[in-house]
DRENBARO-207850 format. One record per residue (C-alpha): residue in three letters; x negated, y, z. Coordinates in steps of 0.001 Angstrom, whole numbers, plus 500000, padded with zeros to 6 digits. Each point is the difference from the previous one (the first is absolute). Layout:
residues N
('ala',(X,Y,Z)),
...
end
This chain:
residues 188
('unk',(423496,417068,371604)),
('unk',(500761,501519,503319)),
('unk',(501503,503073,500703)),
('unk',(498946,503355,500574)),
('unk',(500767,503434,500632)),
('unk',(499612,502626,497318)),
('unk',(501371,503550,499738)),
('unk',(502270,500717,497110)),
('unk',(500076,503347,498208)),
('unk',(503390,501059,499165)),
('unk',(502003,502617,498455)),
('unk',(500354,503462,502269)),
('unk',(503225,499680,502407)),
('unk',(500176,495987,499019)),
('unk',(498409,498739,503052)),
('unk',(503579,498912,501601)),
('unk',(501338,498628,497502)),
('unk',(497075,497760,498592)),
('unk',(499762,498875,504054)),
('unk',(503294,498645,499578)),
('unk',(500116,498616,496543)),
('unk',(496637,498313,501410)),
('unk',(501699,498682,503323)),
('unk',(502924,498678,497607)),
('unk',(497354,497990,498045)),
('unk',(498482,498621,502940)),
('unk',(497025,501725,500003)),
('unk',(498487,501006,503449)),
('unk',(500231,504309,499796)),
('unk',(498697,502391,502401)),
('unk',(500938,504050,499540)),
('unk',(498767,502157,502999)),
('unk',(501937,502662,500144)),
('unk',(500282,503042,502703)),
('unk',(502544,502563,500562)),
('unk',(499625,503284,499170)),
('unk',(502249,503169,500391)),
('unk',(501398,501433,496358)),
('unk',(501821,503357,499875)),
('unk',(502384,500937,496998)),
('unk',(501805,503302,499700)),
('unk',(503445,498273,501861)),
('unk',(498380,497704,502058)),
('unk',(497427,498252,501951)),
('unk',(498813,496053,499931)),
('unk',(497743,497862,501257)),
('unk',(499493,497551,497555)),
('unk',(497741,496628,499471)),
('unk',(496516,500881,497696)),
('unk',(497593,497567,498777)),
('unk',(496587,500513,501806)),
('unk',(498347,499039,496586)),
('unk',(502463,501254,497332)),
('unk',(499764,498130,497043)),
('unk',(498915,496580,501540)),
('unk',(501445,497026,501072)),
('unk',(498104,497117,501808)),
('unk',(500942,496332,499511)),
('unk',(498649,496497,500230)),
('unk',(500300,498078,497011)),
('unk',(497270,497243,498327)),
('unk',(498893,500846,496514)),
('unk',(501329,497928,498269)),
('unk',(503482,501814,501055)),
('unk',(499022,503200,498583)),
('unk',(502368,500362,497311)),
('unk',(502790,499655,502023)),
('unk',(498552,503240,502064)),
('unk',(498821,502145,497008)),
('unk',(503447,499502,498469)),
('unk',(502273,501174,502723)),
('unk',(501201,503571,499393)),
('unk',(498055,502547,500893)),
('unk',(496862,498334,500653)),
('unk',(497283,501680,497651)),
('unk',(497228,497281,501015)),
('unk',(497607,498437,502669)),
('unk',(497448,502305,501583)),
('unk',(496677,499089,498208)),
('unk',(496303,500346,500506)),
('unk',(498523,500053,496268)),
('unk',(501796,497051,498307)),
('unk',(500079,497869,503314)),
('unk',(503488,500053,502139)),
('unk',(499048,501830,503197)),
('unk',(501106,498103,502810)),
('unk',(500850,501926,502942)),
('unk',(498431,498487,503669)),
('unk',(502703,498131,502042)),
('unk',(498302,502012,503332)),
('unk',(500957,502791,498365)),
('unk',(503830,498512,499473)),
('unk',(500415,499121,503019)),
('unk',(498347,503234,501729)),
('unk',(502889,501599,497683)),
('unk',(502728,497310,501531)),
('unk',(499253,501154,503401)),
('unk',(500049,504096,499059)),
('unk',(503423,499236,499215)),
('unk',(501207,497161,502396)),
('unk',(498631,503073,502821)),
('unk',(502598,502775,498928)),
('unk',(497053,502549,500543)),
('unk',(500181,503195,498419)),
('unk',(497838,499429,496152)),
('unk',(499224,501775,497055)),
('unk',(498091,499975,496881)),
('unk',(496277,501162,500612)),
('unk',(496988,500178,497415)),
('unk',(497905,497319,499612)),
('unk',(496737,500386,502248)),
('unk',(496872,497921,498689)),
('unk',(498261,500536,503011)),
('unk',(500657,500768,503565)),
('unk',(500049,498580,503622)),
('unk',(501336,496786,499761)),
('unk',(502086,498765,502909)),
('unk',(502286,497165,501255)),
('unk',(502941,500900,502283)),
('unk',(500431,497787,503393)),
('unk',(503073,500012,501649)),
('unk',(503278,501168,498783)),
('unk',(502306,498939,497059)),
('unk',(496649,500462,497248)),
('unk',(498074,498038,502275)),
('unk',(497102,498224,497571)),
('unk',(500478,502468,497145)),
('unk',(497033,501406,498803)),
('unk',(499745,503678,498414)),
('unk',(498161,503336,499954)),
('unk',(500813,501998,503316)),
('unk',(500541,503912,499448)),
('unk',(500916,502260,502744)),
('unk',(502044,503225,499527)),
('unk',(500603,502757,502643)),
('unk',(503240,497947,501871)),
('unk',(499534,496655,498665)),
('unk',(498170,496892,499096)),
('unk',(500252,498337,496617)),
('unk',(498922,496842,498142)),
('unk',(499641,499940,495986)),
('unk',(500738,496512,498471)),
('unk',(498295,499168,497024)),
('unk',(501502,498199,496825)),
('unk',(496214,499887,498481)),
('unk',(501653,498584,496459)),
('unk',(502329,503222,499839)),
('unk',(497186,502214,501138)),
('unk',(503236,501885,502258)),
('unk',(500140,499987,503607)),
('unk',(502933,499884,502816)),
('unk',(499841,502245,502923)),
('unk',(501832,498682,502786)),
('unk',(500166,502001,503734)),
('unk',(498742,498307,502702)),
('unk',(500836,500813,504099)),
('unk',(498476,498310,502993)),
('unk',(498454,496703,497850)),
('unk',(495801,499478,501009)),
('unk',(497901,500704,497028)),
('unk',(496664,498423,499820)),
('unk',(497457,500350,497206)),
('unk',(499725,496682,497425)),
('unk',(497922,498599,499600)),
('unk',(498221,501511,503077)),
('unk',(496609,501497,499177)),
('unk',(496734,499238,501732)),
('unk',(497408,502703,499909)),
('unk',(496294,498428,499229)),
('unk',(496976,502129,500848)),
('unk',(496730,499353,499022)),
('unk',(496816,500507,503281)),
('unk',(497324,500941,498757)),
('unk',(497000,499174,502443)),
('unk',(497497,502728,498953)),
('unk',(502666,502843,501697)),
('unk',(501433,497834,502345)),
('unk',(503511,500918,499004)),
('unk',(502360,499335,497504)),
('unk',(499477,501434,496658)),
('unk',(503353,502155,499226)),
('unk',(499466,499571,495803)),
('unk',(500168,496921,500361)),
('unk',(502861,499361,501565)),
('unk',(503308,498094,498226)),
('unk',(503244,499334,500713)),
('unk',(501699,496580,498770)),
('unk',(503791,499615,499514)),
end
């Protein structure tokens, strides 16, 4: 059975540790995290967070599942009904480069729809997302569709361009000799 990537729900403040009892098992673990300020009465941190707290991702075939549902911590694979949900390698990999980048990230609420784009140019260069646009910045969500949670990662400089690109069809119609605006679609 080959491998694939599934996100893992585990117990609250467990994420680190399960990622390295996982590693230590041989089991191929990825836990975005992002750095975020904390303030205590004494002092002031910054401090590693996961960017989906509670979940682990790692690769593993099915047959191998006890060994991952036994390690400490781990509560169970993310599921969708009574199938294993697996979670898209693109989406993996679009997580890989968020982190390989060093950009500034953050946890973000899922978005079901939105303007989809790809980034060209840049360390994210391929990655596709959902472009939002505050006041002093550009940003790109990441989706992890099986966790239904997002990553919101900063973006400066890179070329967005819409994917896929849309093409707008409009229908003629000969008795007005124009086109007819009701009738008009756009295709993604």
């Amino acid at each position: 059975m080959t491998n694939s990537w599934f996100a893992l729900h585990v117990k609250s403040r467990h994420e680190k540790m399960v990622s390295s009892i996982l590693s230590s098992k041989g089991f191929e673990q990825i836990l975005p995290v992002y750095r975020s300020n904390r303030k205590w009465v004494d002092r002031e941190r910054e401090i590693d967070l996961p960017l989906f707290p509670g979940y682990v991702f790692c690769q593993f075939s099915l047959d191998a599942r006890i060994a991952v549902v036994t390690t400490p911590g781990v509560v169970d694979i993310v599921r969708c009904g009574r199938e294993f949900a697996p979670v898209d390698p693109a989406e993996i990999a679009a997580l890989r480069a968020v982190m390989k980048s060093h950009l500034p990230a953050r946890p973000w609420q899922y978005l079901a729809s939105g303007e989809q784009v790809m980034i060209e140019g840049g360390p994210l260069h391929g990655v596709i997302g959902i472009l939002l646009q505050t006041k002093n910045s550009k940003r790109v969500v990441l989706r992890v569709t099986a966790l239904c949670r997002s990553v919101s990662v900063e973006i400066d400089g890179e070329q967005i361009v819409p994917y896929p690109p849309r093409f707008c069809i409009r229908a003629f119609c000969p008795d007005t000799g124009r086109y007819d605006e009701a009738a008009q679609a756009t295709i993604r």
